[in-house]
Structures are given as structure tokens and as C-alpha cells.
C-alpha positions as CSV (number, residue, x, y, z in Angstrom):
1,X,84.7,99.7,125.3
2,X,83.9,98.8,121.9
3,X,87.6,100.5,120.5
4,X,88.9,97.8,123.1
5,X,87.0,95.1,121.7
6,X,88.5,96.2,118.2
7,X,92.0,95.9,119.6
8,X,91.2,92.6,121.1
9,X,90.2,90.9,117.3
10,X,93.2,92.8,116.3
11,X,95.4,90.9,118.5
12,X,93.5,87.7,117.6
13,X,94.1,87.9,114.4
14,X,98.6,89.0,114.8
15,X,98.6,91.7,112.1
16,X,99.1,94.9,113.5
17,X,100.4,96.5,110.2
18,X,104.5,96.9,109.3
19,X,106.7,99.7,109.2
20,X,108.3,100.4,105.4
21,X,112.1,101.9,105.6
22,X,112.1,104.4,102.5
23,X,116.1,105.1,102.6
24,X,116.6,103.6,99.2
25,X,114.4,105.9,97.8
26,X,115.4,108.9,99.6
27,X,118.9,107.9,99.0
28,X,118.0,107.6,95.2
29,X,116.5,110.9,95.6
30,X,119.1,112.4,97.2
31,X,121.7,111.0,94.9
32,X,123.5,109.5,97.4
33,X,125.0,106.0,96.6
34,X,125.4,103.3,99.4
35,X,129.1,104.0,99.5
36,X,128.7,107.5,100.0
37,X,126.5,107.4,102.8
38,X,128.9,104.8,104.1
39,X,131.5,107.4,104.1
40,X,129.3,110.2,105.3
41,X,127.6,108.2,108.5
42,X,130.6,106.2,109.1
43,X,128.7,103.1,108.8
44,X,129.3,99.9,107.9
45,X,128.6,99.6,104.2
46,X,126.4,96.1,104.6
47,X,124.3,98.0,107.4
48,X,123.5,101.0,105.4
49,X,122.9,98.8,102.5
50,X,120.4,96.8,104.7
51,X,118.5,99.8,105.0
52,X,118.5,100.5,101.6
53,X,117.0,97.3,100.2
54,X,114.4,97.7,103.0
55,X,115.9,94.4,104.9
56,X,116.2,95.9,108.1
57,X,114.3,93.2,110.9
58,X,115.1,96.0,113.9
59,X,115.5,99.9,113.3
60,X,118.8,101.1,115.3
61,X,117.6,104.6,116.3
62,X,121.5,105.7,116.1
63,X,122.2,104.2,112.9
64,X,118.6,105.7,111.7
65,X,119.7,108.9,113.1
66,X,123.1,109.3,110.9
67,X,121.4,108.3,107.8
68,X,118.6,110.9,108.4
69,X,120.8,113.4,109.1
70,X,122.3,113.2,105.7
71,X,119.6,112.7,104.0
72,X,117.6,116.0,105.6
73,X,120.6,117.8,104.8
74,X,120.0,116.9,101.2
75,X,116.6,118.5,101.5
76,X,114.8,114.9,102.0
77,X,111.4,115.5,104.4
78,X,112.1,112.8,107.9
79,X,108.6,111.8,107.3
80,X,109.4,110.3,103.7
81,X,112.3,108.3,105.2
82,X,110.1,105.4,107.5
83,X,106.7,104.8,107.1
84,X,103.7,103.3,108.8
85,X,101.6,100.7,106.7
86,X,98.4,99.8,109.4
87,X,97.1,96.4,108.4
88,X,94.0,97.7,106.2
89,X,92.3,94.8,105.0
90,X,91.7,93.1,108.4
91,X,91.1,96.7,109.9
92,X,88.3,97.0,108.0
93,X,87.1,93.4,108.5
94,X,87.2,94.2,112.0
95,X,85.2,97.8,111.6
96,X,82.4,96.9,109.0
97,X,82.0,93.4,109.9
């Protein structure tokens, strides 16, 4: 009961953390420039550039797919490519009160 009550003030308070979209960096890492991965997902180059800069509002799961594809085959880890950020301050207002 008390995890529920935790979720509850979590709700409350509308910050359930944000997702970060690590393509530029990957892409960087890779050393793959926008236009290439254009060419190689055969995407639209403002789209892929969206993801790039980390301006994405909704992940497409196909268009995530392509550029992950590329970049794994470049030896990037999937796991480096989005990430998780839970909202830490308020979690912890909510734990140790």
C-alpha cells in the first residue's frame, strides 16, 4: 500500500521523469552524418535530424528501428541510443519526506 501511496503523490505532483533520445551522440560516435543516415534509413532528412537534436515530441518505433539498426551495425550498444531520466528530485521528496 505504501508504494501506491508513492505513486499517488507522484501523480500529484505531473513529473514522472522524461525519456532522453541519444542519436546525435551515437550518430557522432558512429560517424555517421545526418545525410548519411538519411540515405541509409531512407528517411526523411528533417525527421532523422529531429532525432538528432533530441527534438523528437513522439518516438516512431519504425523510424527508431531503422536508425538503430544502423547505428548497432556500427558497433553502437541499443541501450546508449534512448534513455530513461526518472524524475529524481521529487522522487526523493516523495521517499524521505
Amino acid at each position: 500500500m505504501e508504494k501506491q501511496n508513492k505513486l499517488d503523490i507522484l501523480e500529484m505532483l505531473g513529473n514522472y521523469g522524461h525519456y532522453v533520445c541519444n542519436v546525435g551522440q551515437a550518430m557522432d560516435k558512429a560517424g555517421i552524418s545526418i545525410s548519411k543516415m538519411r540515405r541509409l534509413t531512407g528517411l526523411n532528412h528533417e525527421i532523422v535530424k529531429k532525432y538528432y537534436e533530441d527534438r523528437v515530441v513522439r518516438i516512431d518505433k519504425d523510424v527508431l528501428s531503422r536508425i538503430t539498426y544502423v547505428l548497432v551495425a556500427c558497433g553502437i550498444d541499443p541501450k546508449d541510443i534512448v534513455e530513461y531520466v526518472p524524475p529524481e528530485k521529487k522522487m526523493n521528496m516523495i521517499i524521505n519526506p
